[in-house]
TILUM-437724 format. One record per residue: z, x negated, y of N, C-alpha, C in turn. Coordinates in pm, 1 decimal. Example, Ala and Ser with C-alpha at 12.3 -4.5 7.8 and 13.67 -1.06 7.14 Angstrom:
BEGIN
780.0:-1319.0:-569.0:780.0:-1230.0:-450.0:780.0:-1320.0:-330.0
708.0:-1285.0:-225.0:714.0:-1367.0:-106.0:787.0:-1290.0:3.0
***
This chain:
BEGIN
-1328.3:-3222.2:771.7:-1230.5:-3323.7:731.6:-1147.5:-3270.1:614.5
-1139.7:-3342.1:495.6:-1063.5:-3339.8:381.0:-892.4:-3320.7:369.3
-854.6:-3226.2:381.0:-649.0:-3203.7:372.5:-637.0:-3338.2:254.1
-538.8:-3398.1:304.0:-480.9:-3497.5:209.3:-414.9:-3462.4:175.3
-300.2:-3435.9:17.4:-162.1:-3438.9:3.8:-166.7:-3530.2:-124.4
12.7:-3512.9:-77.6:107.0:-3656.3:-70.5:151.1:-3621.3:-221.6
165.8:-3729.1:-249.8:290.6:-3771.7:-338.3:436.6:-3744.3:-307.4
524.5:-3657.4:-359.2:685.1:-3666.6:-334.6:712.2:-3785.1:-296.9
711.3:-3933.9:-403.1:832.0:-4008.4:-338.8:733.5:-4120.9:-235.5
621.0:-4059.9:-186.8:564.6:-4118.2:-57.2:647.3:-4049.4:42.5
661.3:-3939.8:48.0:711.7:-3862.8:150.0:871.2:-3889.3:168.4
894.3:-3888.4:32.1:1083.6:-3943.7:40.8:1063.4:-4081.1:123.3
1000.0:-4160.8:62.8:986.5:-4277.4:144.9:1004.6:-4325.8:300.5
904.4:-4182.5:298.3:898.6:-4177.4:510.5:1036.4:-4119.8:505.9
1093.2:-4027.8:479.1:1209.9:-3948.7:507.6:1320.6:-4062.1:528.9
1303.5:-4154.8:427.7:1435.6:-4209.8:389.6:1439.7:-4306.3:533.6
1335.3:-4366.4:599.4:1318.6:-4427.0:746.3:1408.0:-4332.6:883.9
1394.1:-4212.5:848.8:1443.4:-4125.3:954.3:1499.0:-3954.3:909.1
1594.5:-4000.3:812.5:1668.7:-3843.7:727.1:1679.7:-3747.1:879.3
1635.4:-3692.0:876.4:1595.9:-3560.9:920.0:1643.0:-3447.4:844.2
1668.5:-3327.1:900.5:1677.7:-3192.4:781.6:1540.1:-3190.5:758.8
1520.2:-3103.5:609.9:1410.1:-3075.2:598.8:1379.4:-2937.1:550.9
1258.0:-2845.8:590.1:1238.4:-2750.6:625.1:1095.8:-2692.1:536.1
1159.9:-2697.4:375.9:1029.8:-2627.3:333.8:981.7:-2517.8:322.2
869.3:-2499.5:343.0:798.3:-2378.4:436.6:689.9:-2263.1:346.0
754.2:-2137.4:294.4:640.9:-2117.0:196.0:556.6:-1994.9:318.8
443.5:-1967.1:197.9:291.0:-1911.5:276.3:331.2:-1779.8:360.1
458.1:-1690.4:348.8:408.7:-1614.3:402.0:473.5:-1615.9:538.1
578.9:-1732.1:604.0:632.4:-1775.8:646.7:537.2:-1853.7:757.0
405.7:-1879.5:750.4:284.5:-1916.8:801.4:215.9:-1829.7:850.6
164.2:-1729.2:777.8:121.7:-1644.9:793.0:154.6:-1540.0:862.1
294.6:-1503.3:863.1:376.7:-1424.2:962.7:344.6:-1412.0:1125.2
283.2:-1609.4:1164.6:267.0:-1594.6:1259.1:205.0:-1445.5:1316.0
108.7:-1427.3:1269.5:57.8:-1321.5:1318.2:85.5:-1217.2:1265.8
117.4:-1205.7:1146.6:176.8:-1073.0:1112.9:302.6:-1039.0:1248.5
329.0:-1140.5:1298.6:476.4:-1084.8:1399.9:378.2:-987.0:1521.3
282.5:-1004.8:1507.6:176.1:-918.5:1655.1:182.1:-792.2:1631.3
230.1:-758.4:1483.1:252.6:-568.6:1490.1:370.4:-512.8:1377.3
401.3:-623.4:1281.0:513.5:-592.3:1159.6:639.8:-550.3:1281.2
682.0:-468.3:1273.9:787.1:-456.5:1331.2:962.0:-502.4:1258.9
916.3:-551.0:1146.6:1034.0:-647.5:1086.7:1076.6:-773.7:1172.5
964.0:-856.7:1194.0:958.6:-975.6:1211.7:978.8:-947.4:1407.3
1019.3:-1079.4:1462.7:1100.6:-1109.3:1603.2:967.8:-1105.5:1688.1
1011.5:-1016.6:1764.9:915.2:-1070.3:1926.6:900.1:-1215.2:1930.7
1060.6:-1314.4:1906.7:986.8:-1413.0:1929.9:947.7:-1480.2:1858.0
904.6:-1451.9:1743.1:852.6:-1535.0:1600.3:733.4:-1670.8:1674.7
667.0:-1625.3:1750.4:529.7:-1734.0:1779.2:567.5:-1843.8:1822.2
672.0:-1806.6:1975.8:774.6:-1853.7:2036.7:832.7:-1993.1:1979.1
923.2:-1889.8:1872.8:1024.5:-1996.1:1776.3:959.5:-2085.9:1675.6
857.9:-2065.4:1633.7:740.6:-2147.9:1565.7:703.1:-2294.7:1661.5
656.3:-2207.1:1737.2:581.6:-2305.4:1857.6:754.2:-2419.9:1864.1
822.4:-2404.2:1855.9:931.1:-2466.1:1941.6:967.2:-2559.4:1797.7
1013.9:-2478.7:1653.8:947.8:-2577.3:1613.4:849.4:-2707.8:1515.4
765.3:-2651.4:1591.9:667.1:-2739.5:1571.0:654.3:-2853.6:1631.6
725.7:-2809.3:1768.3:757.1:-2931.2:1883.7:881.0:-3003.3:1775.0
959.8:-2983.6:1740.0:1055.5:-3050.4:1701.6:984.1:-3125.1:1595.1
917.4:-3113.3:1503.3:818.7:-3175.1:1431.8:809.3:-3263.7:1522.9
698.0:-3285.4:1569.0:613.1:-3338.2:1645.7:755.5:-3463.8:1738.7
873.5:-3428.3:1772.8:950.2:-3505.3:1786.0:1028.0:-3594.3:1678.1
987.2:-3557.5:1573.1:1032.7:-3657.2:1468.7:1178.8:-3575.7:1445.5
1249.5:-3466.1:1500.3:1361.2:-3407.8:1480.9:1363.7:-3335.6:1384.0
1271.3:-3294.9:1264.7:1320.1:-3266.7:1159.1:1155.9:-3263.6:1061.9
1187.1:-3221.7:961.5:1089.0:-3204.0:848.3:1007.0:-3092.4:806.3
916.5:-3081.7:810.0:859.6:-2956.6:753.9:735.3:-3001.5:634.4
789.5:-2894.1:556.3:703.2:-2972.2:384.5:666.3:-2833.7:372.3
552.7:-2845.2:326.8:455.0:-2731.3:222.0:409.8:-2835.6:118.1
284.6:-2735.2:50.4:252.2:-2803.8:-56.3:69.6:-2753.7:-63.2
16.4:-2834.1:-205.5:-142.9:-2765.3:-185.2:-129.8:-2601.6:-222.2
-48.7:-2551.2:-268.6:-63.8:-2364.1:-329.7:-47.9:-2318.5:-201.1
49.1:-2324.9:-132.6:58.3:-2285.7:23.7:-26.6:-2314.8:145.6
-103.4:-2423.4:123.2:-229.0:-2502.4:154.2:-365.2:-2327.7:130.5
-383.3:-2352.6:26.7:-458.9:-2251.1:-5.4:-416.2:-2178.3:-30.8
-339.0:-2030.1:-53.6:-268.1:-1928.3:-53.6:-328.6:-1906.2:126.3
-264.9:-1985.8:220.5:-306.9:-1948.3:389.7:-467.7:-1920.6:345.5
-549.2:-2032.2:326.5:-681.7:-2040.6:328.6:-730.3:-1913.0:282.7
-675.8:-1887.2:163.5:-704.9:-1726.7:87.0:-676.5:-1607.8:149.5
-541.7:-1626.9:255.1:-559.7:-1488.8:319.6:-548.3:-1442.1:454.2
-621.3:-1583.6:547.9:-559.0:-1550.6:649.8:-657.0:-1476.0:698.3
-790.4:-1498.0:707.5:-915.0:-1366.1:740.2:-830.1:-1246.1:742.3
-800.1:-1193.7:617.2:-759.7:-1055.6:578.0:-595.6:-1025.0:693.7
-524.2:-1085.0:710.2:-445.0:-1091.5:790.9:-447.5:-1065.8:934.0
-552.7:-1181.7:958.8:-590.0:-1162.1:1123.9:-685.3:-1009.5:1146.3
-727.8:-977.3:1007.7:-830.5:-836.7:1026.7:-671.4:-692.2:1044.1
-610.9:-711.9:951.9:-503.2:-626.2:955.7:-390.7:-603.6:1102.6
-375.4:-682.4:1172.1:-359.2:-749.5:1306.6:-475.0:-643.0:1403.2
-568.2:-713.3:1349.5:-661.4:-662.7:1461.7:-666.3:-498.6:1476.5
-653.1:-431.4:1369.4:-658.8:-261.8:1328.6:-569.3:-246.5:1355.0
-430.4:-282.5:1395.5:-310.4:-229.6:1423.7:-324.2:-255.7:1604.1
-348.3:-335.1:1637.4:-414.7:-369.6:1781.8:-490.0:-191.5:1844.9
-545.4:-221.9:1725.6:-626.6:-128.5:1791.4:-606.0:41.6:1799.6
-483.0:43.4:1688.2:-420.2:199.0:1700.1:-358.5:173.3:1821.7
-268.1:79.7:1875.1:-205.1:54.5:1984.5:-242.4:98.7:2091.1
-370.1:31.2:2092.9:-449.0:30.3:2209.3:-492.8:195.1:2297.8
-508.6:220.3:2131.5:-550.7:372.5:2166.1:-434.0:455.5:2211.2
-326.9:438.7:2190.1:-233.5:550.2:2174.9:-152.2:526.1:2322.9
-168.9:373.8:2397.7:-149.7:313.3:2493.6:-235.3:419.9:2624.3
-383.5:408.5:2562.1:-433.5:464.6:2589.4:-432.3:602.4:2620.3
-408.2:682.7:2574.4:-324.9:854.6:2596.7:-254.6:837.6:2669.0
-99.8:771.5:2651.3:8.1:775.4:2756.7:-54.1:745.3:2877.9
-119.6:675.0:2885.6:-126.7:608.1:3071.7:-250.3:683.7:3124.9
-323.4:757.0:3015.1:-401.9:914.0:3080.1:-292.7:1021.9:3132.4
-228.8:1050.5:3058.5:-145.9:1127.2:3030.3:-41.1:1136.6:3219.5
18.1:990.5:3190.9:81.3:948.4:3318.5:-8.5:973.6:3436.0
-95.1:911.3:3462.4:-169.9:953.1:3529.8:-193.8:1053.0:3594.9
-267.2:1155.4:3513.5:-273.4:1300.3:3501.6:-137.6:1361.4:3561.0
-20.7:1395.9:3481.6:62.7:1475.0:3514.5:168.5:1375.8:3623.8
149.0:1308.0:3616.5:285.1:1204.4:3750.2:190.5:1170.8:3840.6
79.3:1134.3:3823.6:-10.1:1070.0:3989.3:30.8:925.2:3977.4
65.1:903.8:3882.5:45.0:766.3:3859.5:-94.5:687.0:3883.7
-106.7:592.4:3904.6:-211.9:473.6:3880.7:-226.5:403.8:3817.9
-162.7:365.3:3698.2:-169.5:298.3:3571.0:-302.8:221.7:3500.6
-295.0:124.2:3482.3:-412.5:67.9:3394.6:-394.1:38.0:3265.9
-518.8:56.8:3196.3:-493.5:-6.2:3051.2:-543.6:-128.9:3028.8
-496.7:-195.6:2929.3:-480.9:-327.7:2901.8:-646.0:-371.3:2893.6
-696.8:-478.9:2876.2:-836.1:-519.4:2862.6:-844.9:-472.6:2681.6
-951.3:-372.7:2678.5:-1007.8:-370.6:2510.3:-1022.0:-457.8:2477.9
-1087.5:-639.0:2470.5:-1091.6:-699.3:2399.5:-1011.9:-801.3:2417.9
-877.2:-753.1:2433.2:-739.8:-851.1:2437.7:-751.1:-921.9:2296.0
-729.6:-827.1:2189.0:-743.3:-938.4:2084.7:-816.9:-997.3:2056.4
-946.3:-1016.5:2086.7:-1059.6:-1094.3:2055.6:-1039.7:-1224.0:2100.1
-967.7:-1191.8:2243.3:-935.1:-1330.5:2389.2:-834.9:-1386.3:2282.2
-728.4:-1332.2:2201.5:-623.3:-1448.4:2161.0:-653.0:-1480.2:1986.1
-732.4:-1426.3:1963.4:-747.8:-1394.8:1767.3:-767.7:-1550.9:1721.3
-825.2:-1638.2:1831.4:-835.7:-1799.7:1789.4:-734.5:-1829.0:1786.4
-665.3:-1792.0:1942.0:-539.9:-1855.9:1967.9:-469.9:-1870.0:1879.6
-475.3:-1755.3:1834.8:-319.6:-1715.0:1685.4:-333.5:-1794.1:1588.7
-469.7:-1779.3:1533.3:-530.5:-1849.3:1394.0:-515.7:-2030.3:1429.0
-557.2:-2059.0:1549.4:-487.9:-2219.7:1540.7:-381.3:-2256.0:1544.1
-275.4:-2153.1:1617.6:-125.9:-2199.0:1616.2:-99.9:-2170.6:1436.2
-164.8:-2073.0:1378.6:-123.6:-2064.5:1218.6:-130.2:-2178.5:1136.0
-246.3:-2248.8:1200.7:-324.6:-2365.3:1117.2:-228.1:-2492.1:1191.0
-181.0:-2498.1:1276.7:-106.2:-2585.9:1331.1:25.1:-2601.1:1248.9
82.3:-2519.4:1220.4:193.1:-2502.8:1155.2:167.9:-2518.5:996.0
75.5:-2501.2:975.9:35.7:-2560.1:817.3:54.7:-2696.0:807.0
-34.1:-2744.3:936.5:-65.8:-2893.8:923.4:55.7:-2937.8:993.2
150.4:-2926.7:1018.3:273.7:-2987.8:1105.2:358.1:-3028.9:962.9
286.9:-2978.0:846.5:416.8:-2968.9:720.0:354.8:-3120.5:658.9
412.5:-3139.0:589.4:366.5:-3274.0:448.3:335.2:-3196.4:368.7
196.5:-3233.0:339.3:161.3:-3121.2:221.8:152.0:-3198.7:68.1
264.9:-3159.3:8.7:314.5:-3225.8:-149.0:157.3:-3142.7:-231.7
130.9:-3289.8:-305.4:2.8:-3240.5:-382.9:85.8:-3134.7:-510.3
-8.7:-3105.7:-624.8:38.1:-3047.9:-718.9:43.5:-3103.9:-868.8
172.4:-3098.4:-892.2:211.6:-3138.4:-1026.2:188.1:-3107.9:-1139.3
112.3:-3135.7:-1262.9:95.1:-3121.5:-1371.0:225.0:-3058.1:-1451.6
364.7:-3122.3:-1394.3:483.3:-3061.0:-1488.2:544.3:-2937.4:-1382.8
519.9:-2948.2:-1266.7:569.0:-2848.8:-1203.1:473.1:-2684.2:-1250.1
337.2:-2749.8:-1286.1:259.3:-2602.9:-1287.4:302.1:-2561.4:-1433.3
365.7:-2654.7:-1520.1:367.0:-2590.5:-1687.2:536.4:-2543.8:-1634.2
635.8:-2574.4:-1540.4:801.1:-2511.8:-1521.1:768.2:-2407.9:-1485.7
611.9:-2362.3:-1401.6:583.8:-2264.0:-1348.1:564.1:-2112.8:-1424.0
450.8:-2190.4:-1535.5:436.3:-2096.4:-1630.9:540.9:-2046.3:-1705.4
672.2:-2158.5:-1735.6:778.1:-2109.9:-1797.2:836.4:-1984.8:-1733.3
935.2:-2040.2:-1595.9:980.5:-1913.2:-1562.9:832.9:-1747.9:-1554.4
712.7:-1738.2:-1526.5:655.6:-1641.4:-1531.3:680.5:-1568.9:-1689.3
655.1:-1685.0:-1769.4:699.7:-1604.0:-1975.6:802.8:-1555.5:-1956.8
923.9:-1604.8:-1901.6:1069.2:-1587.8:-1947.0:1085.1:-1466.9:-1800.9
1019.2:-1482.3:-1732.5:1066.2:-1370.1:-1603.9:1202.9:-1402.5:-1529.4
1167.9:-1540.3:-1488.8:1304.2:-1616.6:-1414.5:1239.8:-1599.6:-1304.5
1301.3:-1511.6:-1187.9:1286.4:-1469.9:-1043.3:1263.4:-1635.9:-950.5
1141.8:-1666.3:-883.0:1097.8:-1538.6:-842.6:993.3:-1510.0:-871.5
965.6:-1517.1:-1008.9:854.7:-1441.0:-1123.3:914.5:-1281.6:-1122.4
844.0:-1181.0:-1110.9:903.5:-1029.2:-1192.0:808.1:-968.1:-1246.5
824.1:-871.1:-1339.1:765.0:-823.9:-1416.4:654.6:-731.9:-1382.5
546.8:-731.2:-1411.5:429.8:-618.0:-1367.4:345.1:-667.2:-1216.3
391.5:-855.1:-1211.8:377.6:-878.5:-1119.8:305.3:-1030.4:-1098.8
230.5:-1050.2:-1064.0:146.8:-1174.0:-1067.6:238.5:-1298.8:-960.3
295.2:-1345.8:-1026.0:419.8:-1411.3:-975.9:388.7:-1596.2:-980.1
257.3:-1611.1:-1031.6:256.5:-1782.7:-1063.4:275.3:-1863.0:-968.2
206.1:-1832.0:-871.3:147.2:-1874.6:-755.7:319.2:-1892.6:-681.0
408.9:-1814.3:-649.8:504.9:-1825.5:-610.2:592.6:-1909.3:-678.6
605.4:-1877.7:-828.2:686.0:-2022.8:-933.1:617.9:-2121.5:-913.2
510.2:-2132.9:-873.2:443.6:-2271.1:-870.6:526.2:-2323.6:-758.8
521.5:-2271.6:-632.6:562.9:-2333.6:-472.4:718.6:-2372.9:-505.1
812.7:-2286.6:-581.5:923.0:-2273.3:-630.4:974.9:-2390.3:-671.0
907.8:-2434.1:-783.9:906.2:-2550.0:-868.9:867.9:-2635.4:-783.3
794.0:-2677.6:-685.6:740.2:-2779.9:-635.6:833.6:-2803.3:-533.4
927.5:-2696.4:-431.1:1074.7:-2736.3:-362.8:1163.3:-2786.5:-454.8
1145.2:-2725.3:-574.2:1317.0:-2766.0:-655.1:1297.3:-2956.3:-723.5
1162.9:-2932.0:-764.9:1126.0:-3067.8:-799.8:1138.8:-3214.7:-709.3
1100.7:-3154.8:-577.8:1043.9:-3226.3:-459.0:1245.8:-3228.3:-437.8
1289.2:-3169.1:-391.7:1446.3:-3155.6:-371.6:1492.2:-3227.1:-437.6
1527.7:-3188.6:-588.7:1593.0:-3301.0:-671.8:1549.3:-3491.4:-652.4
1417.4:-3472.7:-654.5:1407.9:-3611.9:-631.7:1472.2:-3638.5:-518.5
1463.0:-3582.1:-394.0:1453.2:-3590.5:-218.6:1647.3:-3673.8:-248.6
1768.6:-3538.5:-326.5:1892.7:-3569.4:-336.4:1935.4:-3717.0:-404.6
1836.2:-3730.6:-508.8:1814.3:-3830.9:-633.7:1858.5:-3980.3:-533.9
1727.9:-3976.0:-426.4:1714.2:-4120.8:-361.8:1819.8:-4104.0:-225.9
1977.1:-4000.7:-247.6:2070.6:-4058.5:-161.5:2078.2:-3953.4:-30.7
1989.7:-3894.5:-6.0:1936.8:-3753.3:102.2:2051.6:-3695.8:64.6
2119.8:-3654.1:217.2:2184.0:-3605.6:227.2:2246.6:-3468.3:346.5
2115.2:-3484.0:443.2:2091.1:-3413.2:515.5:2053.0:-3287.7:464.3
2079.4:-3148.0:569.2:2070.1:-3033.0:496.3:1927.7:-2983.7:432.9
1867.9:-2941.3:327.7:1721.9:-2887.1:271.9:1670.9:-2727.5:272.7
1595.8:-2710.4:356.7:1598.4:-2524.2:351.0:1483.0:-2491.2:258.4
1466.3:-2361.4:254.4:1344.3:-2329.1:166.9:1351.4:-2170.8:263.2
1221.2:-2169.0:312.8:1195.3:-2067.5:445.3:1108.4:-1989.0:411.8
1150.5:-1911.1:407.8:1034.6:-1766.3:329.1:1099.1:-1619.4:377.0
1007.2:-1566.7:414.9:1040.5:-1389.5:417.7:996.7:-1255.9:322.1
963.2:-1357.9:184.1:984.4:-1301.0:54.9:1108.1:-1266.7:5.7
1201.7:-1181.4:22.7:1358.4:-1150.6:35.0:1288.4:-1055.3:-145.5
1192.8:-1012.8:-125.1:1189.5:-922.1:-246.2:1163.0:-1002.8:-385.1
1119.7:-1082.0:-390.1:1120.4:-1166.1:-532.8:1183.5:-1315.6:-494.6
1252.5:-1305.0:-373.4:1384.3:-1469.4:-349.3:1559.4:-1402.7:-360.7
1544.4:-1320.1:-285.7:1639.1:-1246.2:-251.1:1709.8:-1289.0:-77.5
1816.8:-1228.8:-77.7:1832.4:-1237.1:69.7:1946.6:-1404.0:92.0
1999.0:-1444.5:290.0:1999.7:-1548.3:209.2:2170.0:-1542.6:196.0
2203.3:-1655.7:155.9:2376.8:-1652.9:69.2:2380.3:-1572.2:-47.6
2237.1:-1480.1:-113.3:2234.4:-1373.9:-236.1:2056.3:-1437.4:-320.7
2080.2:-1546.9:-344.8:1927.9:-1573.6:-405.3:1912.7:-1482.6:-557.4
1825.9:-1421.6:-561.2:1791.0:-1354.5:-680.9:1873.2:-1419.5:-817.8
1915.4:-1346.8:-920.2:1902.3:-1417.4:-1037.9:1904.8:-1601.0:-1016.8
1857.6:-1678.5:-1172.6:1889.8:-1796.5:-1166.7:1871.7:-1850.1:-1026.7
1798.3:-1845.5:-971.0:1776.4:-1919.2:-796.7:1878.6:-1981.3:-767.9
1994.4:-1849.2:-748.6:2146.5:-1909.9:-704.9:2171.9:-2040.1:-746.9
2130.4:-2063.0:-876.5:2189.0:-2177.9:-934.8:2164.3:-2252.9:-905.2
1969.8:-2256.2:-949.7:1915.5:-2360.8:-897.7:1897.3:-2413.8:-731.3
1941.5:-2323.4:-618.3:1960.2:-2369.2:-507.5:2071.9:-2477.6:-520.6
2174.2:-2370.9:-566.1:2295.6:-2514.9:-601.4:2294.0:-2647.3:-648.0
2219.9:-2652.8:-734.8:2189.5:-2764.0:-834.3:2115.7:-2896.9:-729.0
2020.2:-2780.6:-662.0:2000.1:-2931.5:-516.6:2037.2:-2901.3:-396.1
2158.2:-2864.8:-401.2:2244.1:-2853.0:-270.1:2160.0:-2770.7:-137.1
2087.5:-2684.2:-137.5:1996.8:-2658.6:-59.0:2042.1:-2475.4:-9.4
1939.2:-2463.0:58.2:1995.1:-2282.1:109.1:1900.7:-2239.6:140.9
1863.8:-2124.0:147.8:1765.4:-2014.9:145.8:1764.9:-1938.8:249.5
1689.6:-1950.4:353.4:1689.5:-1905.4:497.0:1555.9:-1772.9:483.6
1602.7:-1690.8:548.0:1464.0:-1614.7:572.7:1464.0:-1539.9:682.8
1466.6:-1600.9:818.5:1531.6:-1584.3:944.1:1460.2:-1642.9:1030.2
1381.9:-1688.4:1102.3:1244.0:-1823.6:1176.3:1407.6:-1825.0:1268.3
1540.5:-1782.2:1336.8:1622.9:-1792.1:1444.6:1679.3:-1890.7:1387.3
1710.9:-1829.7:1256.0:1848.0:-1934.7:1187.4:1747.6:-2080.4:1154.2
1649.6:-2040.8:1096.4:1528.8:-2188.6:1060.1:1577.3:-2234.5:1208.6
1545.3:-2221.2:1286.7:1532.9:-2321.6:1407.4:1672.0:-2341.2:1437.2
1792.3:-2280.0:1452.2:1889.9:-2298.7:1497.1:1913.8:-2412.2:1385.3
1926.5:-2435.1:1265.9:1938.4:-2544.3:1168.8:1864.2:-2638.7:1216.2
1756.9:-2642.9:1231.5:1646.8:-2738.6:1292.7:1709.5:-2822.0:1452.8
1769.9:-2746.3:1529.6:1809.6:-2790.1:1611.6:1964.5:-2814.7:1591.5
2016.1:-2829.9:1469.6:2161.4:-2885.6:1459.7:2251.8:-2776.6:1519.8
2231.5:-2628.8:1517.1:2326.2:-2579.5:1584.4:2432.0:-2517.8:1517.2
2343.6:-2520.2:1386.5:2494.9:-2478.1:1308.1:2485.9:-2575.3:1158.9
***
């Protein structure tokens, strides 16, 4: 089956029926799902707080927008992801492995180790809740003027383009929130707009957006979350 994406002011359209916050979602923020199975940055309950919401999606309680670069950006790397996952699994496993010999041995313990092909049993699991959360978003097609704003900031090195650094792909997604935003404010939206990413190194952190960003967050009233607690606590109106 063929991914459809939308037109912006199709999507404003639906929005404007039921203003919702809205919650745009870049790739690595998707992808994390499973990176949370061994990054020790990211929350125990990252899957959890995903899963929850996605339910809120799915209740019509708020918005979640991607676009086609984030569309394919996942497609491009989630193999390599779920493989990186799996090798960290598996130092685990092993080293799991020693201790509860170990215990054993010197305490008289009885200890078991986990089933070896634990990750194999959930490696779908993960990869559909990833793909679930792709498809839970509105996926905004791609713009002819957004991909030439794109190329601009990469010439001029307006963050979160940087130097020595293959940055398009990210000005592209960039441009396609700020674009998609401005219109979203344009037609009267007034509910809060996030932009959800755990790229802190070429966004910056949030209340501190890199360089111009600051501005342009300002310019469409929007804020820069890179938190899946605070994403959902916004999502659920709690702050």
């Amino acid at each position: 089956m063929s991914t459809v994406f939308v037109k912006a002011t199709d999507i404003i359209s639906e929005i404007s029926q039921n203003p919702q916050r809205v919650i745009f979602v870049d790739t690595c923020s998707i992808l994390n799902l499973i990176n949370s199975t061994h990054q020790k940055a990211l929350s125990e309950k990252y899957i959890s707080e995903i899963s929850e919401l996605i339910n809120l999606q799915k209740s019509n309680k708020v918005w979640l927008i991607a676009n086609e670069v984030v569309h394919k950006e996942w497609h491009d790397n989630i193999e390599k992801v779920i493989a990186d996952a799996k090798n960290s699994f598996k130092n685990t496993q092993r080293n799991s492995a020693i201790f509860i010999h170990l215990s054993n041995l010197l305490l008289g313990t009885n200890l078991q180790n986990f089933a070896h092909n634990l990750f194999d049993m959930i490696e779908n699991n993960l990869k559909q809740l990833s793909m679930n959360f792709l498809f839970a978003c509105k996926l905004l097609c791609r713009e002819n003027d957004q991909t030439l704003k794109a190329s601009d900031r990469v010439y001029k090195c307006i963050a979160p383009s940087k130097k020595g650094k293959d940055s398009f792909k990210d000005c592209e997604v960039f441009e396609c929130f700020f674009d998609f935003s401005s219109k979203l404010r344009a037609s009267g939206f007034q509910e809060k707009i996030i932009f959800f990413t755990y790229n802190t190194e070429d966004y910056g952190k949030e209340n501190e957006p890199l360089g111009q960003l600051q501005q342009d967050f300002l310019q469409i009233n929007a804020k820069l979350v890179t938190n899946i607690g605070h994403v959902l606590a916004i999502a659920k109106r709690q702050v």
